[in-house]
N, C-alpha and C positions, 0 to 999 in steps of 0.2 A: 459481385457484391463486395463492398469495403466492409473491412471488421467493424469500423464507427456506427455503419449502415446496420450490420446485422444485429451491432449492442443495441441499438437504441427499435432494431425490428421488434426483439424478444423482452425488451425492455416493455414494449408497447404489449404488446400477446402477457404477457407476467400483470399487468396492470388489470387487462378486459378479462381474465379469465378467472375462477372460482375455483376451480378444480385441483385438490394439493399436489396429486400426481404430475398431471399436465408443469404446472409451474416451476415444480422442481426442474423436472425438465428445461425449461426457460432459464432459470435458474441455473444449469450446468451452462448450458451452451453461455449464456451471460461472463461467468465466472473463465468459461474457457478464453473466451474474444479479447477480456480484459488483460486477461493472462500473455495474450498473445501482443495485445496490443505496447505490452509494458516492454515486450524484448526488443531488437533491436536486429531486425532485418533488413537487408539490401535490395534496391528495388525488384530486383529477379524472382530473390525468393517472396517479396513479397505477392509481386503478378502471377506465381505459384499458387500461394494462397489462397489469393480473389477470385483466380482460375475454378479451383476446387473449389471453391464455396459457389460460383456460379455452377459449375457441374450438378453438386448435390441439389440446388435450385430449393435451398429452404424455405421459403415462400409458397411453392404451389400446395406444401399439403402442411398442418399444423398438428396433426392428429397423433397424440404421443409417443403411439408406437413407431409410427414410420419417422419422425424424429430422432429417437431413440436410434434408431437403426443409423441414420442421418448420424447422429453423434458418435459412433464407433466405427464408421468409416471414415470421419473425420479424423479420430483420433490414430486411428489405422495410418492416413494417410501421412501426418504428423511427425509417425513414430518413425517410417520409413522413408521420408524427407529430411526432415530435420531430424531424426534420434530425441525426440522430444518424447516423455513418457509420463504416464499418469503416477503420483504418488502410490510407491509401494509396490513398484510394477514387477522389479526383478521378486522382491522378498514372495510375492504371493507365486511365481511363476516356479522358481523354485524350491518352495517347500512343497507341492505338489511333486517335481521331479523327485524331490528325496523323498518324500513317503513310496513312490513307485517303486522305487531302489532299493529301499531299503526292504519291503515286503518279496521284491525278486529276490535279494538277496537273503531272506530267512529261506525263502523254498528252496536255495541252493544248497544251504546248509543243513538243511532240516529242523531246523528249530521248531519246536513245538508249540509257540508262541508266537507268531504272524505278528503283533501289534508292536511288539519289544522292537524288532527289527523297521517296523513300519515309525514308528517314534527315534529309533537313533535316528533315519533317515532323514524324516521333519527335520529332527535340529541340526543336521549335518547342511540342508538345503536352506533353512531357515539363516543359519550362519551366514553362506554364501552370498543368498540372496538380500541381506542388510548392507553387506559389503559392497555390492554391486549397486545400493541404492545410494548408499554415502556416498561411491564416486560419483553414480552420477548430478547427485546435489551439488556437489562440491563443481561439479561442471557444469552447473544450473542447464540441464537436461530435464530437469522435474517439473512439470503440470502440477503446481497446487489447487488445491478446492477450494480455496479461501480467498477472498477476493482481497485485493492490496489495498 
């Protein structure tokens, strides 16, 4: 399946359908295809692409959930193809790693306070994870949610 092919699939399903959830849904996948369509890949990776999208065979089922599913194995596959990443992808990954860190490391210390330790952590990973987001903007790596 071609990206044009799949914009204007969900394009069509976003029209027939009533349901806010389902659409949004239509609505990501839309904003992703567009996204995709604006970069600027070579035919290989593109037959990559068309590949996986024919794999996932978005067409046989519509049904949000397995869409859903359908769309984070997409993004999955994206991420580890191209290094292409959803908005905010490092910040969120690692402020989770620094709150773990930092909550091991109050039980290391003893501190009597878990959360103190769980909070430097956040913004130690918090930090990190902006920085890793800048670069990768600046290396337009980033999946926006807003359509151009």
């Amino acid at each position: 399946m071609k990206i044009i092919d799949s914009i204007l699939f969900f394009e069509n399903l976003k029209t027939e359908n009533t349901i806010k959830k389902e659409i949004k849904v239509y609505h990501d996948f839309i904003i992703l295809f567009k996204n995709l369509q604006y970069r600027s890949f070579n035919a290989s990776e593109l037959f990559k692409i068309e590949s996986e999208l024919e794999i996932l065979d978005l067409k046989a089922d519509t049904n949000r959930k397995v869409l859903c599913k359908k769309l984070a194995i997409f993004l999955k596959f994206l991420e580890e193809e191209f290094s292409l990443i959803p908005k905010n992808h490092y910040t969120n990954i690692y402020m989770i790693i620094g709150m773990c860190s930092g909550m091991i490391f109050s039980l290391f210390i003893n501190a009597i306070n878990l959360s103190i330790g769980m909070l430097i952590g956040m913004v130690i990973g918090l930090t990190v994870g902006v920085a890793k987001d800048k670069k990768a903007r600046y290396s337009n790596l980033v999946l926006h949610k807003k359509s151009n």
